[in-house]
C-alpha positions as CSV (number, residue, x, y, z in Angstrom):
1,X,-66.5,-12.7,17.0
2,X,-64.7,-12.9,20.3
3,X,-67.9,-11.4,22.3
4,X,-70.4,-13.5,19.9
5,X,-71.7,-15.7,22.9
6,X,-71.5,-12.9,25.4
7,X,-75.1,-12.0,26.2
8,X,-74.0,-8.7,27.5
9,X,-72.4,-7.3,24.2
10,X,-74.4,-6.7,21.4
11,X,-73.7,-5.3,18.0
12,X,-74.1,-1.5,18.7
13,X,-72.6,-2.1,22.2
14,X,-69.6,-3.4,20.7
15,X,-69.5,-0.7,17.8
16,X,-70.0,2.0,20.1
17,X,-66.9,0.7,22.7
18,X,-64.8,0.5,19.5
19,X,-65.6,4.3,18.3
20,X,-65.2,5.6,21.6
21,X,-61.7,6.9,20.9
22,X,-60.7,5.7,24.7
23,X,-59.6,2.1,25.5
24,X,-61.9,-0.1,27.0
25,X,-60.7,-3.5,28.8
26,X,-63.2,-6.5,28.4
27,X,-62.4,-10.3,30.1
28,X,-63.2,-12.2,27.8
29,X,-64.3,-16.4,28.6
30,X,-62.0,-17.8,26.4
31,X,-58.6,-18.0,25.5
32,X,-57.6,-16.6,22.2
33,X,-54.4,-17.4,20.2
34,X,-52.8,-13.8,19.4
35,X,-50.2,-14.3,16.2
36,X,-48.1,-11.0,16.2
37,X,-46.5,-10.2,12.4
38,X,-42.9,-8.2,12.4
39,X,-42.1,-7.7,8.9
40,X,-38.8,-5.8,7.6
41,X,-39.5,-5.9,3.8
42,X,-43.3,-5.0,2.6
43,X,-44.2,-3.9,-0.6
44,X,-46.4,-0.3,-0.4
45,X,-50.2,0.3,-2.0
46,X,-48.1,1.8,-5.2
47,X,-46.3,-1.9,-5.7
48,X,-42.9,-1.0,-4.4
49,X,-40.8,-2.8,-2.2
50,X,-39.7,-1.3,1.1
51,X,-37.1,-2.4,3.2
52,X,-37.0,-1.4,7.4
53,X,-34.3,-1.4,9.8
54,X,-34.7,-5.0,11.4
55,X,-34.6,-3.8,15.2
56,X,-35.4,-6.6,16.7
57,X,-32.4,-8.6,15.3
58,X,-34.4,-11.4,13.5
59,X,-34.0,-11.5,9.8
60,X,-30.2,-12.9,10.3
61,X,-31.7,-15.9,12.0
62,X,-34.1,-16.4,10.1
63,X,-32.3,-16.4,7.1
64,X,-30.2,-18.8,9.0
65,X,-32.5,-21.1,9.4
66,X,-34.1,-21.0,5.8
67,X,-30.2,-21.4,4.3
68,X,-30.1,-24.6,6.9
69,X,-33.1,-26.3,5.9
70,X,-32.0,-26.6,1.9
């Protein structure tokens, strides 16, 4: 979808760049909103919940915020 409009990239072009097994940098016209998920609790393709180290430091103020807001 992001090079839909782009005359240049077609189909094959772009499943080709994407199998290449190398990076390939492409501007692009327009801007694109990038939303970036960081999850510390997940639950796994057998149904069972997993918990990670939260590195980042971002569960305590989150949970802040969600016990503030009650």
């Amino acid at each position: 979808r992001i090079l839909r409009d782009d005359p240049a990239w077609n189909t094959e072009k772009i499943q080709t760049a994407m199998n290449a097994g190398v990076e390939k940098f492409v501007p692009v016209k327009k801007r694109l909103p990038v939303l970036i998920g960081y999850f510390t609790a997940f639950v796994d393709k057998d149904g069972d919940l997993n918990f990670r180290k939260d590195v980042y430091g971002r569960d305590e103020k989150l949970f802040s915020l969600i016990a503030d807001s009650k």
